[in-house]
C-alpha positions as CSV (number, residue, x, y, z in Angstrom):
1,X,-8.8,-5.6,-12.6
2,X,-10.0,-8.4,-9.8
3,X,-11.3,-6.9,-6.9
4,X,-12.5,-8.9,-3.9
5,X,-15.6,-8.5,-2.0
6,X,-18.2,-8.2,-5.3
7,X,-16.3,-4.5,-6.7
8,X,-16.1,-2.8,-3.1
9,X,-12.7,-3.1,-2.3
10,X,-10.0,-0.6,-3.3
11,X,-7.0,-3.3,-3.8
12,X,-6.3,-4.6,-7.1
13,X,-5.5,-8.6,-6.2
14,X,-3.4,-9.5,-9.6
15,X,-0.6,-9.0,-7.9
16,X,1.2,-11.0,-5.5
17,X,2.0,-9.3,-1.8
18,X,4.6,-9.7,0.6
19,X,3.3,-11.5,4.3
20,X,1.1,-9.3,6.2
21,X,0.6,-6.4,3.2
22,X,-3.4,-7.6,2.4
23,X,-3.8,-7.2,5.9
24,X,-2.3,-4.1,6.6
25,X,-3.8,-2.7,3.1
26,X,-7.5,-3.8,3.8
27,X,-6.7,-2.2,7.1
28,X,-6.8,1.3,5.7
29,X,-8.5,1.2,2.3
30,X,-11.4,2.8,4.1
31,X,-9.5,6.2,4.0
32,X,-11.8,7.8,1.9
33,X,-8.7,10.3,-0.1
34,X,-8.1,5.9,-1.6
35,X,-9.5,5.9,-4.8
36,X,-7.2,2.6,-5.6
37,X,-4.3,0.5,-3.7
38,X,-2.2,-1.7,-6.8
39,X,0.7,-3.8,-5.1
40,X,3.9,-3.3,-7.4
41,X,7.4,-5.1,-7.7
42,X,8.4,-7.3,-4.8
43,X,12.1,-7.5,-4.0
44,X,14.1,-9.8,-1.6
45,X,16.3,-8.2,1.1
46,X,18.2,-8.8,4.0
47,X,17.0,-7.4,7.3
48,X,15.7,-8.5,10.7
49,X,12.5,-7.7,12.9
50,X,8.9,-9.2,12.4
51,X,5.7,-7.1,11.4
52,X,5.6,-5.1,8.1
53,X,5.6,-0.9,7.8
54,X,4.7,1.4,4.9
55,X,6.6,3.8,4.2
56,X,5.9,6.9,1.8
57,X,8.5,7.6,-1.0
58,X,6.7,10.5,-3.1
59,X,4.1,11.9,-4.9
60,X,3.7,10.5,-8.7
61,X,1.0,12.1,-11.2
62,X,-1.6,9.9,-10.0
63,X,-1.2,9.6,-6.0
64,X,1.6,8.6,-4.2
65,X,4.5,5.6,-4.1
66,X,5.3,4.0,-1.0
67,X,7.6,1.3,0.3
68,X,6.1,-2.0,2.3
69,X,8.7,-3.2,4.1
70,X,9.1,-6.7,5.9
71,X,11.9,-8.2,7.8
72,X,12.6,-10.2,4.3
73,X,11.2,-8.2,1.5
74,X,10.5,-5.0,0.1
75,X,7.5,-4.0,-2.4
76,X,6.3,-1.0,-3.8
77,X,2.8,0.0,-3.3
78,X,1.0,2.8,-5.4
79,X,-2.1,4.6,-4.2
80,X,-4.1,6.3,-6.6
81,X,-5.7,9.4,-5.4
82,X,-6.9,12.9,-6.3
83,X,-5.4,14.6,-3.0
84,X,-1.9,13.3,-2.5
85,X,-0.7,16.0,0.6
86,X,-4.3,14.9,2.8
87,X,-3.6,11.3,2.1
88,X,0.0,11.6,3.0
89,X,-1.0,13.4,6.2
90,X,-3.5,10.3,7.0
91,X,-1.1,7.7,6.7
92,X,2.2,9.1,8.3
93,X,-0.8,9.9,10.9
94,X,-1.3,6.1,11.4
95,X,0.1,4.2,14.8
């Protein structure tokens, strides 16, 4: 796994990301129920608006899935974690 910042950070950077997903991901890796943040499959879509939003899908055996959606793409994001319901609480808890 490469990780930036000498091991601290929670994101696994082999991955590509769509615009503005480091930002927003370094944003909250801090949430201490984050145990690891690995960027999935990116896919191209057609939309409209600026910015980029997360979006929780579900639960999976090891955290959670969600969605990071930009005016122009979609990727899936998983978050490893050993309480999926407090995390999910945290982030639809975000502005």
């Amino acid at each position: 796994m490469k990780y930036r910042k000498s091991g601290r950070s929670k994101i696994k950077y082999e991955h590509g990301m769509i615009d503005g997903l480091r930002d927003l991901l370094e944003s909250i890796e801090h949430i201490e129920e984050i145990v690891s943040i690995i960027p999935g499959v990116i896919k191209p879509v057609r939309g409209s608006g600026s910015g980029i939003r997360l979006e929780v899908k579900y639960p999976t055996q090891t955290g959670i899935k969600l969605l990071a959606k930009s005016s122009t793409s979609v990727q899936e994001v998983f978050m490893v974690t050993k309480d999926a319901d407090a995390l999910i609480e945290k982030l639809k808890a975000l502005p």
